[in-house]
C-alpha positions in Angstrom: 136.8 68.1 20.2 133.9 66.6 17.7 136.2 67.6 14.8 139.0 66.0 16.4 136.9 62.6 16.9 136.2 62.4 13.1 132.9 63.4 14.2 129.8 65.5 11.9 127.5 68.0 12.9 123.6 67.6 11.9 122.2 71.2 12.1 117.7 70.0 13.0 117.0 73.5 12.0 115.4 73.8 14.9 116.3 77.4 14.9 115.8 79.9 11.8 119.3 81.4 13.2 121.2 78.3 13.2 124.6 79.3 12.9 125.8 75.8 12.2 127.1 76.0 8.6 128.9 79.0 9.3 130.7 77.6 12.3 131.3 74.4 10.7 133.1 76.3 7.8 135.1 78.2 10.3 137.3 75.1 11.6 136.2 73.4 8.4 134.3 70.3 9.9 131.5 68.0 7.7 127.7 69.0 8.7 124.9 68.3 7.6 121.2 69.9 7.4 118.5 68.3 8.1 115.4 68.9 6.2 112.5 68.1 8.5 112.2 67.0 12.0 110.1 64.1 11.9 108.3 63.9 15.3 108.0 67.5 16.2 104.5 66.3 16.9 105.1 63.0 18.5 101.9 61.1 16.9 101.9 58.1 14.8 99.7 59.9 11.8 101.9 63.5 12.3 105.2 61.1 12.2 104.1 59.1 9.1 103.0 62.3 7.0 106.5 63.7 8.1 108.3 60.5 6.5 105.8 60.7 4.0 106.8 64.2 3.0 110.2 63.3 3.4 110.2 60.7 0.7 108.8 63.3 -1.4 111.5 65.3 -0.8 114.2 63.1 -1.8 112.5 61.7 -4.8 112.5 65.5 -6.3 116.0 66.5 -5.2 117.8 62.9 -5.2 118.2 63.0 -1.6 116.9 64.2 1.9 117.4 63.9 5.8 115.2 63.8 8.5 115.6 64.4 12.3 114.1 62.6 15.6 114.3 62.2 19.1 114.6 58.7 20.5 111.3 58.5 21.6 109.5 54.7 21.3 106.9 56.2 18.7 109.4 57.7 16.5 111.5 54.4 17.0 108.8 52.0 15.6 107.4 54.1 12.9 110.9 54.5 11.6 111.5 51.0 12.1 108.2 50.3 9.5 109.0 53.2 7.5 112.3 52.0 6.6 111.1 48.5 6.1 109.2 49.4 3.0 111.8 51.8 1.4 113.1 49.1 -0.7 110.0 48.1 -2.5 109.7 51.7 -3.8 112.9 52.3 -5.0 114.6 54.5 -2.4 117.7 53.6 -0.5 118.5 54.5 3.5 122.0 55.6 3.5 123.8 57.2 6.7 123.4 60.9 7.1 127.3 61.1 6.8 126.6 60.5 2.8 125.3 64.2 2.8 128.1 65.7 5.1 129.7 68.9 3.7 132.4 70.8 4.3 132.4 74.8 3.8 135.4 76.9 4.1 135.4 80.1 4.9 
């Protein structure tokens, strides 16, 4: 059904045994893997060193993702994150730019 929306799947890697990828290959639909979950703890200092660390991240390897629950906290420190992204040279693109496809 998601496949046949034009849709993507973004794998948190919430579990070690994810089993997204594989899946994904099998009826050959994009995913993508998210590299940290930003508000596992959901605390304004935890969320910033997350974004923190993700900015880090993308500046060694030319790109990252991140993963959050709608929660107001994660909301607004997003919201200020992404304000400043500009001035240091990194650019916010939609999580579809690093979609994949596998086959099997």
């Amino acid at each position: 059904e998601l496949k046949g929306r034009g849709l993507m799947i973004i794998d948190d890697q919430s579990t070690k045994q994810s089993r997204v990828a594989e899946l994904a290959g099998r009826i050959e639909m994009p995913f993508a893997t998210a590299d940290l979950q930003i508000d596992a703890v959901a605390d304004v200092a935890q969320i910033d060193a997350k974004l923190a660390e993700l900015e880090q991240l993308a500046r060694a390897r030319g790109q990252a993702a991140g993963t959050g629950l709608p929660y107001p906290i994660t909301i607004d420190r997003v919201v200020k994150w992404a304000a400043g992204l500009e001035a240091k040279g990194i650019a916010l693109a939609p999580v579809s730019a690093l979609a994949q496809i596998k086959t099997p």
